[in-house]
C-alpha positions as CSV (number, residue, x, y, z in Angstrom):
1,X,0.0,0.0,0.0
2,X,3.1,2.4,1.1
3,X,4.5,1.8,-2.8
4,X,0.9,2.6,-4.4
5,X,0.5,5.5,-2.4
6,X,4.2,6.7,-3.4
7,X,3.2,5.3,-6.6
8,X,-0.1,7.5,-6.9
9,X,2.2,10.4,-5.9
10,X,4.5,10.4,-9.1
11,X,1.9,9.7,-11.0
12,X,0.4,13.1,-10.0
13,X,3.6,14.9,-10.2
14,X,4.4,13.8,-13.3
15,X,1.1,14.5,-14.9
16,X,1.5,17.9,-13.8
17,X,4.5,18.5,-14.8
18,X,3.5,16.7,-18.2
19,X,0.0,19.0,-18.5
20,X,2.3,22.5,-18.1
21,X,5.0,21.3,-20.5
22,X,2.3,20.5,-22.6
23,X,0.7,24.2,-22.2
24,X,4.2,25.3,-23.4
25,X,4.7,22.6,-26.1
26,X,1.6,24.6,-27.8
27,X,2.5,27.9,-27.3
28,X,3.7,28.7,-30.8
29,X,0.1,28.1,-32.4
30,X,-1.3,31.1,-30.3
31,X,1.9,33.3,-30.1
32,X,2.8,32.8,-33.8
33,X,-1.2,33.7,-35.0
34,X,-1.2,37.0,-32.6
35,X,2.2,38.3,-33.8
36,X,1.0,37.6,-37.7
37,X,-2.2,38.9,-37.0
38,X,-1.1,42.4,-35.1
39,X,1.5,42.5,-38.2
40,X,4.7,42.5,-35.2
41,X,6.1,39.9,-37.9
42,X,5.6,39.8,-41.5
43,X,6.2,35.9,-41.7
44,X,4.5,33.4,-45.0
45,X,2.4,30.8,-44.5
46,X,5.2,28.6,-44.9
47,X,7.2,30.3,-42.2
48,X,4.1,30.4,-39.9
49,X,4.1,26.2,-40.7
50,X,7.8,25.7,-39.6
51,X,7.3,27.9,-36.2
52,X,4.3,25.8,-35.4
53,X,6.4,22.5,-36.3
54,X,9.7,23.1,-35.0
55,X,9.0,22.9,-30.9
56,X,6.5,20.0,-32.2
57,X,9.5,18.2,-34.3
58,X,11.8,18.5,-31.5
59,X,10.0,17.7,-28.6
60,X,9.0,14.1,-30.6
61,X,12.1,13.2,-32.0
62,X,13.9,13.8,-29.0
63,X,11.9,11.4,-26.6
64,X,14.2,8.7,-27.1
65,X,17.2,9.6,-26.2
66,X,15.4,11.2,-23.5
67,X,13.6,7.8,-22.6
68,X,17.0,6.0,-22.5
69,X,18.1,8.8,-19.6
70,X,14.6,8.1,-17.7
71,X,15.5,4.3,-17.6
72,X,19.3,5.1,-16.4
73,X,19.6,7.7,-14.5
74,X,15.4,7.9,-13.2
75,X,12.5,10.1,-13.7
76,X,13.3,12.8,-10.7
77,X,16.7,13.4,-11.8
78,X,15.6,13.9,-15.8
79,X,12.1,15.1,-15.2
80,X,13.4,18.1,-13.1
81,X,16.3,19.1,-15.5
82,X,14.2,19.1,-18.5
83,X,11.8,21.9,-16.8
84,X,14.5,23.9,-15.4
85,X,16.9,23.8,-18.7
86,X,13.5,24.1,-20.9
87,X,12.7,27.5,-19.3
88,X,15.8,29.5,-20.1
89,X,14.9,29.8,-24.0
90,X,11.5,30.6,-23.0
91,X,13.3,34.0,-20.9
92,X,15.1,34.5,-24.2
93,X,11.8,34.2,-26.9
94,X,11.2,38.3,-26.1
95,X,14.4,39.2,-27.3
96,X,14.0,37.2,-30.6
97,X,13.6,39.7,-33.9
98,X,13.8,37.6,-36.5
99,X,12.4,34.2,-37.7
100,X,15.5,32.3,-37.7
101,X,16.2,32.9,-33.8
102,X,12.3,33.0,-33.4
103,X,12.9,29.3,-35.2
104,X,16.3,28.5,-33.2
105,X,14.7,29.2,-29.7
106,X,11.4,27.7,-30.3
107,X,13.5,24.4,-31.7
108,X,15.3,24.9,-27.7
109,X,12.2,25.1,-25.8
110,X,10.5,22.2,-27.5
111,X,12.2,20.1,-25.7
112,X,9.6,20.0,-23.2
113,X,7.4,17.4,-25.6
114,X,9.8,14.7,-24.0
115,X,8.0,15.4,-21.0
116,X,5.9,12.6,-22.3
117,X,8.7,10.1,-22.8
118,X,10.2,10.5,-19.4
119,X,6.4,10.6,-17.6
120,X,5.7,7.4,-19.2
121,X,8.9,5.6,-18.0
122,X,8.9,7.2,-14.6
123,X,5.3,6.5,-13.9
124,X,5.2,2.8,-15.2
125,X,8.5,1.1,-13.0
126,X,6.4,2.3,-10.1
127,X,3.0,0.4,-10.8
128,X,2.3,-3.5,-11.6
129,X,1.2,-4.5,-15.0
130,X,-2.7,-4.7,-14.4
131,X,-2.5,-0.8,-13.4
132,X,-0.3,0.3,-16.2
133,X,-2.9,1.2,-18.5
134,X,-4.8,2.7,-16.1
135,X,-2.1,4.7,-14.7
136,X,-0.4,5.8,-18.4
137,X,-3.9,7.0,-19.1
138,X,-4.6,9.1,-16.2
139,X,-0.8,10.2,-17.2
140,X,-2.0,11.2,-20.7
141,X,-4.4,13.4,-19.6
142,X,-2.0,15.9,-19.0
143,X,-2.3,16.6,-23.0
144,X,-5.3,19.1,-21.7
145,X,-2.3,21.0,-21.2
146,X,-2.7,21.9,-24.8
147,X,-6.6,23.4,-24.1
148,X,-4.4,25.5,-21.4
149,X,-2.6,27.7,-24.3
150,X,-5.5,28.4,-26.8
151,X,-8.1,29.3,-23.9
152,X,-6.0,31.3,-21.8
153,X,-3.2,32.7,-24.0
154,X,-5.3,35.2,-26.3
155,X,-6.7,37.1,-23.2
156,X,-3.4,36.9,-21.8
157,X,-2.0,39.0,-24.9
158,X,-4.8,40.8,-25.3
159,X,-4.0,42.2,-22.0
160,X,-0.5,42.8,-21.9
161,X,-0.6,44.5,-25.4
162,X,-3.8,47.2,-24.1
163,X,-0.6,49.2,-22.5
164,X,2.1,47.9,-25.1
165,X,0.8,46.8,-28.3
166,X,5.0,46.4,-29.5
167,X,6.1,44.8,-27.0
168,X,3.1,43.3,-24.8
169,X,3.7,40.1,-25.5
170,X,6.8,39.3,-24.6
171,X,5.4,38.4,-20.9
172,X,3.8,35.3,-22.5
173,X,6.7,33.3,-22.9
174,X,8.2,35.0,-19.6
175,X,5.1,33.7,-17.8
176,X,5.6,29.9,-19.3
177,X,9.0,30.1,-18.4
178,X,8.3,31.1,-14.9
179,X,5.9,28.0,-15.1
180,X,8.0,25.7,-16.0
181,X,11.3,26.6,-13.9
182,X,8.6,26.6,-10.5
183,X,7.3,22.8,-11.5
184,X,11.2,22.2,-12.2
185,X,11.7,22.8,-8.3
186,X,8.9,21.1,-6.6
187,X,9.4,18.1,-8.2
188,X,13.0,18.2,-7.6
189,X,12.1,18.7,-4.0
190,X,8.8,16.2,-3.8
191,X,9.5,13.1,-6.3
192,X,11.6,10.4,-5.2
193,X,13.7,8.2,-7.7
194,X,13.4,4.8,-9.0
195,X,15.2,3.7,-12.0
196,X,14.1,0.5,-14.3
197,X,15.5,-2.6,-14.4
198,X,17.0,-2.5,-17.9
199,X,19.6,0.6,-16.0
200,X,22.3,-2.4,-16.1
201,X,22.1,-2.6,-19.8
202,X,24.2,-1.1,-22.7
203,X,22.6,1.8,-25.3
204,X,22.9,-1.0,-28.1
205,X,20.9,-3.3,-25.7
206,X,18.4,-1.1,-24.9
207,X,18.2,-0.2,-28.9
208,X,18.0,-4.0,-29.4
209,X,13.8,-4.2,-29.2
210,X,14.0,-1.3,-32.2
211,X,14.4,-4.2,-34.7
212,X,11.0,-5.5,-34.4
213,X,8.6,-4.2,-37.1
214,X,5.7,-4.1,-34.1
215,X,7.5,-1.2,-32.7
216,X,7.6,0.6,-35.6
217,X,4.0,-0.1,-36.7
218,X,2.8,1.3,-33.3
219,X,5.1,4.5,-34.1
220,X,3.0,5.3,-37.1
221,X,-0.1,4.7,-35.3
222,X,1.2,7.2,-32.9
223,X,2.2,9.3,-36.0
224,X,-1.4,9.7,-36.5
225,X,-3.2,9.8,-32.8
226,X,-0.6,12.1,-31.3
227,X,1.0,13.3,-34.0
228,X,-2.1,14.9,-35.3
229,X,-3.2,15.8,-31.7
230,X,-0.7,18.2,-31.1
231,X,-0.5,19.6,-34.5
232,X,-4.1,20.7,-34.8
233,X,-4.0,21.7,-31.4
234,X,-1.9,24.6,-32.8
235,X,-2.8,24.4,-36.8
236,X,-7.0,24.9,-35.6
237,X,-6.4,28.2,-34.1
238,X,-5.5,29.7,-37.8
239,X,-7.7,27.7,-39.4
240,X,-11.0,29.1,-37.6
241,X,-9.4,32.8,-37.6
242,X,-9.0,32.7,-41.5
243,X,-12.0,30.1,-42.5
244,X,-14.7,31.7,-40.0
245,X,-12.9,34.8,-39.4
246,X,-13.5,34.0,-35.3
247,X,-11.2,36.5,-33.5
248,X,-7.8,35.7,-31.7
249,X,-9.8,35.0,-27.9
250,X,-13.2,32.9,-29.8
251,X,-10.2,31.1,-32.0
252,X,-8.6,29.7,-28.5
253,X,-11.5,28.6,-26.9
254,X,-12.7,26.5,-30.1
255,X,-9.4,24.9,-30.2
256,X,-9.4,24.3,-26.6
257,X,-12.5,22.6,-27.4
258,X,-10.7,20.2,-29.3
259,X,-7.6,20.0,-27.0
260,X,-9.3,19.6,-23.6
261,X,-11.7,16.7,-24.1
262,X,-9.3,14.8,-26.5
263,X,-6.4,14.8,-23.6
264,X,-8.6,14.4,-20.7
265,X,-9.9,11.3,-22.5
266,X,-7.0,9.3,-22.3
267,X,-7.8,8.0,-19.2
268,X,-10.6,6.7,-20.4
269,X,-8.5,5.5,-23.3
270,X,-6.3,3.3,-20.9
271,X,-9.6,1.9,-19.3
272,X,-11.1,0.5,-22.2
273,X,-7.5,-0.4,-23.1
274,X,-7.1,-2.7,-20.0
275,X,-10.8,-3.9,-20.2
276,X,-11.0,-4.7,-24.1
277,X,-7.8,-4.9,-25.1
278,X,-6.1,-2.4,-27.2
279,X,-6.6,-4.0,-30.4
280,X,-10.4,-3.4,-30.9
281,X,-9.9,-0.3,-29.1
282,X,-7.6,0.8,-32.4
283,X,-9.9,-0.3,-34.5
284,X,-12.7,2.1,-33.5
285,X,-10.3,4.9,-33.6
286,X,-8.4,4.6,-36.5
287,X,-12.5,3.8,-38.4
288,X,-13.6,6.7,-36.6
289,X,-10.3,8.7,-37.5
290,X,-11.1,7.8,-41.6
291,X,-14.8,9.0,-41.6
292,X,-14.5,11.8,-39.3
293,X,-11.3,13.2,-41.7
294,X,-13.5,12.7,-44.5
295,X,-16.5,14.4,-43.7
296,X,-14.1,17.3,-42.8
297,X,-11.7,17.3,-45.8
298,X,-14.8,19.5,-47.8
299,X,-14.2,23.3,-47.9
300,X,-16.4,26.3,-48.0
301,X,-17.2,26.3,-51.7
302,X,-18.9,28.2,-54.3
303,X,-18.3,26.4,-57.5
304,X,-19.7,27.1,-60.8
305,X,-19.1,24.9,-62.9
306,X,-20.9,23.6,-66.7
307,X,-24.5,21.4,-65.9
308,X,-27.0,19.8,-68.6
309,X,-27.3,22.2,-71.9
310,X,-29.9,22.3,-74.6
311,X,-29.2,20.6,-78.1
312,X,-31.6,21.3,-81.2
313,X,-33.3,18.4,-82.0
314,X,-33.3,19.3,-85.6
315,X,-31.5,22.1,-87.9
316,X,-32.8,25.1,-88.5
317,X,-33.3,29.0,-88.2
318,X,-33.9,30.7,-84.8
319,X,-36.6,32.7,-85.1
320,X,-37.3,34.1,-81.4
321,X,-35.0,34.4,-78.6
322,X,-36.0,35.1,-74.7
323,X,-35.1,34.2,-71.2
324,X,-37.4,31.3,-70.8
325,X,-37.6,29.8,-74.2
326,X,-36.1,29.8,-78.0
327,X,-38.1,29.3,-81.2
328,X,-36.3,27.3,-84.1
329,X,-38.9,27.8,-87.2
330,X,-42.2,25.8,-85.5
331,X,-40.3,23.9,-83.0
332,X,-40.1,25.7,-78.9
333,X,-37.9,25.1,-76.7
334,X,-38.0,25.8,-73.3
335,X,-35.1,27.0,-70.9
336,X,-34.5,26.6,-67.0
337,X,-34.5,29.9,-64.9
338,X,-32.2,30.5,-62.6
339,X,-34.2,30.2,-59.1
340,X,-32.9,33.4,-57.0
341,X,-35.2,32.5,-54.3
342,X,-34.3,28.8,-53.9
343,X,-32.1,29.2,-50.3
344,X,-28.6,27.7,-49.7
345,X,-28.5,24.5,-47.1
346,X,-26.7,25.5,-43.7
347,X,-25.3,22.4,-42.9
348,X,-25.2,20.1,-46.5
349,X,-23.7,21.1,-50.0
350,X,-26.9,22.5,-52.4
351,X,-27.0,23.0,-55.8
352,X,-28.8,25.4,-58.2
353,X,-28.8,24.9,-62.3
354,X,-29.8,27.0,-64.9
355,X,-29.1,27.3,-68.8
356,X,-28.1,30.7,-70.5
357,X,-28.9,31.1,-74.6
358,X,-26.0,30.8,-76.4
359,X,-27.6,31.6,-80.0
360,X,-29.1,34.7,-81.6
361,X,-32.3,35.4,-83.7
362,X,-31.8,34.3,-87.4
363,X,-29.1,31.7,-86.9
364,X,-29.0,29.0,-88.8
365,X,-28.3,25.9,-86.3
366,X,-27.7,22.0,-87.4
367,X,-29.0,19.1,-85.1
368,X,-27.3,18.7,-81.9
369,X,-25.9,22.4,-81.7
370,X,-25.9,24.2,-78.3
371,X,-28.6,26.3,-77.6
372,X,-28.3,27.1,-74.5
373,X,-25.0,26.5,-71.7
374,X,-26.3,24.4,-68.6
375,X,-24.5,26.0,-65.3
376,X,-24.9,24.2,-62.3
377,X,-23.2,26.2,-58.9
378,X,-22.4,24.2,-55.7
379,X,-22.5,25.8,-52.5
380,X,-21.1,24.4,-49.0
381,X,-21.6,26.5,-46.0
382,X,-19.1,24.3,-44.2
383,X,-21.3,25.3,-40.8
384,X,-18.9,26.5,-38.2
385,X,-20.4,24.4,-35.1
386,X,-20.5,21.3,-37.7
387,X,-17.1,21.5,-38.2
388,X,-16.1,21.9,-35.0
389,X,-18.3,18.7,-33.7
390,X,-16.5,17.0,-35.9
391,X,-13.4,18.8,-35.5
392,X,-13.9,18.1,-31.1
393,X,-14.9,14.1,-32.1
394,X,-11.8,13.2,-34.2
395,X,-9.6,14.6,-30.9
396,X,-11.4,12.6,-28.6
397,X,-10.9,9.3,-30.9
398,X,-7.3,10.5,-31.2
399,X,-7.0,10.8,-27.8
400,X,-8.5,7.3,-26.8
401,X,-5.9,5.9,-29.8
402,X,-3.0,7.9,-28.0
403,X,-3.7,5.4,-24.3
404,X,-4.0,2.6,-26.7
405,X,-1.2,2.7,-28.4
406,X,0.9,2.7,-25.0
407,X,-0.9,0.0,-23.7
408,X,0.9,-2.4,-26.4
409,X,3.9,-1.0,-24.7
410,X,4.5,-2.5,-21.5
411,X,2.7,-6.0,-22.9
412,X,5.1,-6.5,-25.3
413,X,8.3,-5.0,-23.9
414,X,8.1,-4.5,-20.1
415,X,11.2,-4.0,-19.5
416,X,12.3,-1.5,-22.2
417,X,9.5,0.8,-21.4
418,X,11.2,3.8,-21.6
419,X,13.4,3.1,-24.3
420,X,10.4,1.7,-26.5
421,X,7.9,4.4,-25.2
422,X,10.9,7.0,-26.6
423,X,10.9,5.3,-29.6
424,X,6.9,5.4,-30.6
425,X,7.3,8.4,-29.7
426,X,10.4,9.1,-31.5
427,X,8.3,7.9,-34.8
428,X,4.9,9.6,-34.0
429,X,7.6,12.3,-33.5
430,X,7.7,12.8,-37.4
431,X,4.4,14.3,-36.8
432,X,6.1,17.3,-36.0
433,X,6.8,17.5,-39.5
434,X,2.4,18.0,-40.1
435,X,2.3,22.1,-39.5
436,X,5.2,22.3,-41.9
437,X,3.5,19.9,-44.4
438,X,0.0,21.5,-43.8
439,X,2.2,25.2,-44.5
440,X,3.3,23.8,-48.1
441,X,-0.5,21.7,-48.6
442,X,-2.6,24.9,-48.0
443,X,0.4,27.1,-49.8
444,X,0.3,24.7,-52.5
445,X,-3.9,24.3,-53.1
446,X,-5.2,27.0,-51.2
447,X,-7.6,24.8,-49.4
448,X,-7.0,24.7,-45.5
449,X,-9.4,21.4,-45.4
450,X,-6.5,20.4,-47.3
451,X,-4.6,19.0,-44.0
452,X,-7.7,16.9,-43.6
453,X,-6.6,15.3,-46.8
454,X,-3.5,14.4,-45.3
455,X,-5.4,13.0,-42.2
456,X,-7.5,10.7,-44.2
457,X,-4.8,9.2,-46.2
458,X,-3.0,8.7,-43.3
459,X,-5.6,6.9,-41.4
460,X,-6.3,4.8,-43.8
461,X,-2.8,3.5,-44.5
462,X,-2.7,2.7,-40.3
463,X,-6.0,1.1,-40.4
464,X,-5.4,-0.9,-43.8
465,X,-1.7,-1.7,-42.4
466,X,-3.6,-3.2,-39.1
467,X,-5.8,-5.2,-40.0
468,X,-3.7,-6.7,-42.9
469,X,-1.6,-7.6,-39.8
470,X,-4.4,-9.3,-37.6
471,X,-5.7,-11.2,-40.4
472,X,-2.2,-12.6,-40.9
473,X,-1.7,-13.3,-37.0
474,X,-5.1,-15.5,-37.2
475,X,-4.1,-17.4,-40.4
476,X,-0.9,-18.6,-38.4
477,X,-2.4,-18.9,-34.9
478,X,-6.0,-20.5,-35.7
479,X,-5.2,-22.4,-39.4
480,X,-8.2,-24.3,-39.6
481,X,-10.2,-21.3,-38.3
482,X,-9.1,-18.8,-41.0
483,X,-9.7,-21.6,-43.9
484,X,-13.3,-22.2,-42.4
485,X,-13.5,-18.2,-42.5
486,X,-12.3,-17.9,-46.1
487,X,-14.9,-20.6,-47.3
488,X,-18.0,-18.2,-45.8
């Protein structure tokens, strides 16, 4: 009872810690928008990508190296040195002028997304196996630091800047650095060590697990639950800003609808994890992940584009021409209004058609020739509150997906937890490369539902990739199972 009770005690001060380095991890989507927005920098779409990406990039690649230290050295020692040193460039952000030591400093302080890596392999050595997934998914919750940044962050510059609009909002980063140094001390001071039993063992035998293909596959799925998650968590705020022209504050609490729920699920992740196994539980999420992407990859639209046209049936002379109808020698022909009154749908894509006369009175015509042009324009509201439903859903699938994927973890490789954990996270790390692909996608098409497109492909490459897997795994395990199977 003593060790659970010490046990429940890291827990908590590691998802603390984890939910304000988390709050800082973000802080780029809201700083970058306001400093764009005000005009303070003059920085591309691109530029804006890469400055939301960097801190993302870093803080994900960097987890396993940083989960190899947790299982050496011990989650106090690490955990409390990653807050401390993760604060200084966070003092230094006001002094930045340009984008390449905006980039270079938000690269330094994006270390804090290892937070993660080191929580996980602190948290685990200290409970048994059948409360791990319960106790990494209570520890996943602190992703609602990411709801933190959005919500709070806007009024937090839109007061600093009433007295300074120049220089206001330099306190932001101040503040989070000032966050992050204080939860640097008390853990330093209140967590006690314990180090996993793989501490004996070599950097190439730690790395030895890495060679299995099941690690790997579970780093793309974490490419695309967590990933994702902390991309949009910044990439939203934009996104509703320029698609719904919401202002800076209305902007941060919609995304913080999306953050909060989707980290403060994961708990719930980890229990239906440990109760139905993570399997089926990745199979909801990554099916829910492919229909909720597509119903969002559809812009605001108004397209006109050519319909059904009218053809003479026979040759001919025109002989009257008007709006609703042309005369060729005895023969009438009758042409469909445009319907101004007809209203456009709110919530589904609508159409309207018309045809406009493309002949004149007294020309000669042959069969088949166009009378008049069919147009048919498509319009799509793209409702604000559907979107963000949808937007709030896919983060709370993503979320679940994010306990599930960690449940594999101590299963399959209890005693590389750190090491392993670092390296999932290592791979979903490459999701830190999504605001800079999203910068060059809406760059390249113009379409900011265009990330969307880049969601669904994604998902369905994980969820293909998955069950091609299981189906495999039951042809070898149950032989005479799968034929009977193949035969209905």
């Amino acid at each position: 009872m003593a060790d659970l009770s010490q046990a429940h005690r890291i827990l908590f001060l590691n998802t603390l810690a984890f939910a304000i380095c988390f709050a800082c991890w973000t802080l780029n989507g809201v700083l970058v928008t306001f400093l764009v927005d005000k005009e303070i920098f003059n920085w591309s779409v691109v530029q804006i990508g890469w400055l939301l990406g960097i801190p993302v990039l870093t803080g994900l690649i960097m987890r396993l190296p940083m989960g190899i230290l947790t299982d050496k050295f011990g989650g106090k020692i690490v955990h409390s040195a990653l807050l401390i040193l993760a604060s200084i460039p966070l003092f230094l952000l006001p002094f930045a002028t340009s984008f390449t030591v905006f980039a270079i400093l938000s690269f330094l302080f994006g270390m804090v997304g290892t937070s993660f890596a080191v929580g996980v392999a602190s948290t685990s050595v200290w409970y048994p196996k059948e409360w791990q997934g319960r106790a990494l998914g209570i520890f996943g919750m602190g992703t609602a630091g990411a709801s933190i940044t959005p919500f709070l962050a806007p009024s937090l510059l839109s007061t600093f800047s009433e007295s300074d609009p120049e220089n206001g909002w330099k306190w932001l980063p101040i503040l989070y650095g000032s966050a992050l140094l204080l939860m640097g001390i008390v853990f330093l001071i209140f967590a006690k060590n314990k180090k996993s039993e793989a501490q004996s063992k070599t950097v190439k035998q730690l790395l030895q697990p890495l060679k299995s293909v099941r690690v790997w596959r579970f780093g793309t799925y974490y490419f695309l639950v967590f990933g994702s998650f902390v991309t949009f968590s910044q990439w939203l705020l934009p996104n509703f800003m320029n698609v719904y022209h919401t202002t800076l504050v209305l902007g941060g609490i919609f995304t913080s609808c999306f953050s909060l729920p989707a980290g403060v699920v994961r708990a719930f992740g980890g229990f239906l994890s440990d109760k139905f196994g993570a399997r089926k539980v990745m199979y909801w999420v990554l099916s829910s992940s492919v229909v909720l992407s597509f119903l969002l990859l559809f812009p605001k639209m108004d397209i006109t584009t050519s319909g059904s046209g009218l053809l003479s049936s026979k040759a001919g002379t025109v002989t009257s021409v008007a709006p609703d109808k042309i005369v060729i020698d005895d023969k009438e022909y009758n042409i469909a209004q445009k319907d101004e009154s007809q209203p456009h749908s709110k919530f589904f894509p609508s159409k309207k058609t018309w045809q406009e006369v493309v002949v004149e009175q007294n020309q000669k015509v042959q069969k088949k020739d166009l009378l008049a042009e069919g147009i048919t324009q498509i319009h799509f509201e793209a409702n604000m509150w559907v979107y963000l439903v949808l937007v709030i859903l896919i983060g709370i699938s993503w979320g679940i997906g994010s306990a599930a994927v960690y449940k594999h973890i101590p299963d399959y490789f209890p005693n590389e937890v750190g090491v392993i954990g670092g390296m999932v996270g290592l791979l979903g790390g490459l999701g830190g490369f999504l605001p800079i692909i999203f910068g060059y996608l809406l760059s390249f098409t113009g379409f900011w539902t265009s990330s969307w497109l880049f969601i669904l492909a994604l998902s369905l490459t994980c969820l293909i990739w998955m069950h091609r897997v299981i189906v495999k795994m039951t042809k070898e395990k149950l032989p005479e199972m799968a034929k009977d199977i193949d035969r209905k």
